[in-house]
N, C-alpha and C positions, 0 to 999 in steps of 0.2 A: 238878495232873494226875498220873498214876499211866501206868507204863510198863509191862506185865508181860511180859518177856523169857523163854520156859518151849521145853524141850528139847534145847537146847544142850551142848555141851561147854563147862565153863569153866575156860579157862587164868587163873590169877593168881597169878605169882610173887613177887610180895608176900607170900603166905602160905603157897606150896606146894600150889594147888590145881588141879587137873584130874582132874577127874569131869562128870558129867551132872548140873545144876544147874539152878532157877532163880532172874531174878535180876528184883528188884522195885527201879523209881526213882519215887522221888517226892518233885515237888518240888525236881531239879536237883540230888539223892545217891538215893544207893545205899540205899534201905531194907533191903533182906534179902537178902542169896545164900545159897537154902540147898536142900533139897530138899524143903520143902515149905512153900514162897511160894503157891502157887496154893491151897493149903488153909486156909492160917494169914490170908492178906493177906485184908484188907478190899474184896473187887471190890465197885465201882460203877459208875456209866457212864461215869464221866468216865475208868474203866480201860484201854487198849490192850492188846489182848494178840497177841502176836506167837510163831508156833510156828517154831523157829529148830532145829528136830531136822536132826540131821545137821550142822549150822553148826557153828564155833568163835565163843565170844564170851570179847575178851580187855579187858585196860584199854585207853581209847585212846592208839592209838599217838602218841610222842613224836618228834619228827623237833630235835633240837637244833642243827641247822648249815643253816640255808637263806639265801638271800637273794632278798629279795623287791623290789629295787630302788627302790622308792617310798621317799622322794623324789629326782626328780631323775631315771631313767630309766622313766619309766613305760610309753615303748613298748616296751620287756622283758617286764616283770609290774607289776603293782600288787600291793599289799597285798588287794584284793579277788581277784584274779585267784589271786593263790598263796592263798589262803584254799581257796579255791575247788577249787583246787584239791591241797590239802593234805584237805579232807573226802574229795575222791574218792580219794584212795589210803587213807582209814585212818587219818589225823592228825587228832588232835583238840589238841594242843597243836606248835606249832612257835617256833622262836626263829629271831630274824633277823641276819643279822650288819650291821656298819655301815658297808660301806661303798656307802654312798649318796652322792647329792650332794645338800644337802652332808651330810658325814660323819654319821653318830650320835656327837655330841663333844660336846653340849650338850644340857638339858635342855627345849627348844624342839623338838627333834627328836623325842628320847623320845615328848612329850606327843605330838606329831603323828601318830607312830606307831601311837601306841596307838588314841589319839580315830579314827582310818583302820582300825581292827580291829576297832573298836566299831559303825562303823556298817555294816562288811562283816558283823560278826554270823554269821562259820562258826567256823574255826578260834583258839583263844587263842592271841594272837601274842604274845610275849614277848622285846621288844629286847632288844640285845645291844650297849651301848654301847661306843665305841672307846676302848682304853689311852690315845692318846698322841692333841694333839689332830692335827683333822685326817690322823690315823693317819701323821705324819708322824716317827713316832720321837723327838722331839728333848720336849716339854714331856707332863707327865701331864695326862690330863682330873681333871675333879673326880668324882672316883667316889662320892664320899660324895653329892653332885645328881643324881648320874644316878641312884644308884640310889636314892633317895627318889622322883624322877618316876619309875621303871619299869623300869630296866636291871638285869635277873637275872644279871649278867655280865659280861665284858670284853673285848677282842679287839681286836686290829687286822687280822683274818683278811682275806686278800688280799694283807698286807703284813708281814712278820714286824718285830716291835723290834728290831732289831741292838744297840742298843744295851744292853749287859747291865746296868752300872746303872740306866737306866731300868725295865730288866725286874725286876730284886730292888727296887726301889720300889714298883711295880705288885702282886707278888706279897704286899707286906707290907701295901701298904693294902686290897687287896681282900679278905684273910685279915680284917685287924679289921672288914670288912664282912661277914665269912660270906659273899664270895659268891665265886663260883668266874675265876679268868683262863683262857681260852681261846686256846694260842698255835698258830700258824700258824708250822711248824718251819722257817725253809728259812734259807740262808748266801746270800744276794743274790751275795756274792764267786764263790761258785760254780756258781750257778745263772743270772749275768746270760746276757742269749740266747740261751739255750737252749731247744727247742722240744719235746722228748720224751726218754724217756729215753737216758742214754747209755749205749753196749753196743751189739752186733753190727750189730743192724739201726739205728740211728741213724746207723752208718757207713755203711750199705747205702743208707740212704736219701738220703746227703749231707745231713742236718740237723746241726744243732747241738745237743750234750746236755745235759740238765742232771741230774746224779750222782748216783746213791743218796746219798753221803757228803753231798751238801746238806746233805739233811734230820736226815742223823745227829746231826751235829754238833750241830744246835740243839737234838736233842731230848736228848742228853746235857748240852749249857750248859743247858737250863731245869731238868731233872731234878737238876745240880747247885746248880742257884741253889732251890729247892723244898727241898732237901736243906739245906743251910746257912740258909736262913732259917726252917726248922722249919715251911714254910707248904705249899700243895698248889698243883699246876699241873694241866689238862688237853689231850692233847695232840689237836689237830683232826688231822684226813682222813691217818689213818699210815700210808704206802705200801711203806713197805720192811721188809726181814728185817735189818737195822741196827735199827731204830726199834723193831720191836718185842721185839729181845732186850735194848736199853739200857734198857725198860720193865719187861720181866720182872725183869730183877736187878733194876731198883730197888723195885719191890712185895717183892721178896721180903729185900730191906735195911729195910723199913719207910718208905719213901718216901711221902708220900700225893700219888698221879699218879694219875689214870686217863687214860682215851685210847677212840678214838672210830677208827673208820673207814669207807669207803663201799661200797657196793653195787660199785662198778667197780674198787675194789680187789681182788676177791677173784672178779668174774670176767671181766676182763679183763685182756691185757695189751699188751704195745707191737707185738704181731705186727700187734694188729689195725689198726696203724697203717699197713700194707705198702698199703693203699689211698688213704690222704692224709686221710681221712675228717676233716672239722673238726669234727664229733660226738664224736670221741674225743680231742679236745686236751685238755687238763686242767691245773689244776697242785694238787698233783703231779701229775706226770704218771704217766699208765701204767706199771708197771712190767715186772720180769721174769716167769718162770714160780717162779724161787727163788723173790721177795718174795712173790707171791700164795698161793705154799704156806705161808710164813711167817703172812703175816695170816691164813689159814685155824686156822693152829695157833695163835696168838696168840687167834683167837676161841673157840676148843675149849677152852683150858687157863684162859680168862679174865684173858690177859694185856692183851686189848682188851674195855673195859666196853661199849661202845656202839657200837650202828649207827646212820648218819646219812648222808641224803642229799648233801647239800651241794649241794642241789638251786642250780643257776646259769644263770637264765635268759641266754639272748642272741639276738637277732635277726636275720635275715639280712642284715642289714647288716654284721654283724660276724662270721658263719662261712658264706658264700657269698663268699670271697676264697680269695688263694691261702693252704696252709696256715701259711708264716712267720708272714702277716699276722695270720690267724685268733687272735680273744678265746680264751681258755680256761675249759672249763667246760660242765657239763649240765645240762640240768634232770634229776629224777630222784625226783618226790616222788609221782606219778601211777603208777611203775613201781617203789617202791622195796620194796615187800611181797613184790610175786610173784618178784624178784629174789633176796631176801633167805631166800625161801623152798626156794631152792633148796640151801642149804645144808641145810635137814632133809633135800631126797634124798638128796645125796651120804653122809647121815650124819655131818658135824661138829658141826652142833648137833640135841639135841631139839629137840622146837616148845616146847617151854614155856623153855628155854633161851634158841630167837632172842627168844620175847617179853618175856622181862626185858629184854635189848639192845637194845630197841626202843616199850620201858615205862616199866618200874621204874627201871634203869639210869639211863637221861636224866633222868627226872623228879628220880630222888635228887643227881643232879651238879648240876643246875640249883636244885634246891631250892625247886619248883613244885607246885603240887596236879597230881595226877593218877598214874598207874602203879601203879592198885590198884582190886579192888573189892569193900574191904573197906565194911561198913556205915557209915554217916555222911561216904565222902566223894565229892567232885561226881564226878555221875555222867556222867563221859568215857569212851562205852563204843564198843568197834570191833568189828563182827559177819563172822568172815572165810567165805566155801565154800571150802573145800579142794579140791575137784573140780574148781572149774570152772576149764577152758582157755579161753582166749583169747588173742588177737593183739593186740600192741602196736602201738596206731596213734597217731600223733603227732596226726593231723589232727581227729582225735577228745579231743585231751587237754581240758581245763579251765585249764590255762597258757600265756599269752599267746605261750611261745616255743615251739620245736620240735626244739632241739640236741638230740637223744638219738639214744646209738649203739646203744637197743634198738630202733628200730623196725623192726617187722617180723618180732620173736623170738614164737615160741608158747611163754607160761607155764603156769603153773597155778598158782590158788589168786590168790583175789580180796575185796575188799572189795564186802559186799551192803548194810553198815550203819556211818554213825556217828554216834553220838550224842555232843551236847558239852552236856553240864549241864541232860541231859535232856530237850533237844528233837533231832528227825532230823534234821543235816544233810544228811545224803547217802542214798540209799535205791536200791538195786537190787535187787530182790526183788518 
């Protein structure tokens, strides 16, 4: 079957292009981008053609840092459910992290995983097996198993390694795998019980904090251990102007780091905690007005490669408590475009700029098809309207939960189309 995408704008920062394009799939890739698909292509019947004038059409989007709970908490999300909901924002490829129950630490998991993605048949899901087993710090998984069954990665995100020999093992075996460690920065020493950040209003609020210098600390211990083993590290969900300056020096020492950050780092901060809101617990948690200007510049200057949801479902079981009690974490894979988008208004990034961050970026960290739509490869394509507004409704989402501290915000700029290797999963139009 033959897909013919004709009027559009096409962003693709793979190759540096945005113009008015059209873009021919057939067959599950990208036959042609060019501007004159509709004259040159072979139309038949079994052709679609779809007039996308005025549209943005980009590679589809990469969402790297999600958890989709399956196995072990399914009344959260399933693998179907975050699928599902990973088409309706614009994902066409996502990765999951492992902490399930039980863990992603074995090759039995992996398989499950995946075989659960396969027959959800939206989004490419691509595990994220855990460093240590059980994510318990102390023994390595077998990385070289996981990643033959399917794991593009490593992590114990939820749970940082304390342990730094563990960590310079991790990083050297994953290196002779080509495949990437994904560490989750935090000092447990410093950050036990604490519930938001620390600073004025944590005082204000009588909570307990937990320190920008947490996160510091680790992301300078990996960046040195990355650094000494001659290997690369990635750093997850980077919330502070610590984190992102001990990142910059080191890209610009020749370090190979990249790093990643979320939607609610860059527009929110801990004020919006003055209401108790369990939607905005996190960890990291929320920072200041400093950090968030920081991550804003850190995303301008390209000291942070990527943007990622960290999409974290949880149920009202677990944020309909009081705030101490309250899980940490949002969902955020449904709302993370028109979020994300808001940085072209303010003017920090172009648009063809967030969609490397949100394409090319992840795809190349991960070392996965997709974040291009160059000729011959699968055709993972996201079709955005830039116009349209809309309200954020939870009750309306496509993910099993509902933690999100956007509800009720008026966006702009929306997913009408994605395609995952050439057939629609998602269609608004």
């Amino acid at each position: 079957m033959k897909l013919l995408l004709t009027g559009g704008r096409v962003i693709d920062p793979s190759r540096n292009i945005d113009e008015k394009l059209d873009l021919l799939i057939e067959n599950g890739f990208i036959a042609r981008c060019d501007r004159n698909s509709v004259a040159s292509a072979d139309i038949s019947q079994d052709t679609q053609t779809l007039d996308l004038t005025d549209m943005i059409i980009v590679p589809g989007l990469v969402d790297m840092h999600t958890h989709l709970r399956e196995p072990g908490h399914e009344y959260k999300e399933t693998i179907l459910t975050g699928s599902e909901a990973a088409v309706t924002g614009g994902f066409t490829s996502i990765a999951c992290m492992p902490n399930t129950k039980p863990v992603n630490d074995n090759r039995s998991v992996t398989e499950f995983i995946l075989k659960q993605a396969a027959i959800a048949d939206m989004a490419r899901v691509y595990p994220v097996a855990a460093i240590s087993r059980n994510s318990e710090g102390t023994l390595l998984t077998e990385f070289g198993d996981l990643h033959e069954a399917g794991a593009v990665a490593y992590s114990d995100d939820g749970l940082p390694v304390m342990n730094s020999r563990l960590m310079r093992s991790a990083l050297e075996y994953a290196h002779s795998l080509a495949v990437p460690v994904i560490s989750h920065c935090e000092d447990l020493n410093l950050s036990k019980g604490g519930h938001m950040n620390e600073g004025i209003i944590s005082t204000e609020l009588g909570l307990t904090g937990i320190p920008s210098v947490a996160e510091d600390v680790m992301v300078e211990r990996d960046i040195a251990l990355a650094a000494f083993t001659n290997t690369s590290v990635h750093i997850a969900h980077v919330s502070t102007a610590g984190s992102v300056e001990a990142i910059r020096r080191a890209k610009d020492k020749g370090v190979r780091v990249t790093a990643e950050t979320a939607p609610h780092y860059f527009t929110l901060t801990d004020e919006f905690l003055r209401s108790f809101s369990t939607n905005a617990k996190m960890y990291p948690p929320l920072r200041s007005h400093e950090d968030t200007a920081a991550i804003k510049q850190g995303l301008r200057d390209g000291t942070i490669d990527a943007i990622a949801s960290d999409h974290a479902p949880h149920s009202s079981i677990e944020k309909d408590v009081e705030f101490m009690f309250a899980a940490s974490g949002i969902i955020g894979m449904e709302t993370s475009l028109a979020i994300c988008l808001k940085l072209v208004d303010e003017g920090i990034l172009s648009l063809s700029q967030l969609i490397e961050k949100m394409t090319t970026a992840p795809a190349a960290i991960l070392n996965i098809a997709g974040g291009t739509l160059a000729a011959g490869s699968v055709a993972d394509v996201t079709v955005i309207d830039p116009r349209r507004k809309w309200t954020i409704d939870v009750s309306r989402f496509r993910s099993k939960s509902r933690n999100s501290p956007y509800n009720g915000w008026q966006v702009k700029g929306k997913t009408i189309l994605t395609i995952v290797g050439g057939v629609i999963k998602y269609r608004d139009i």
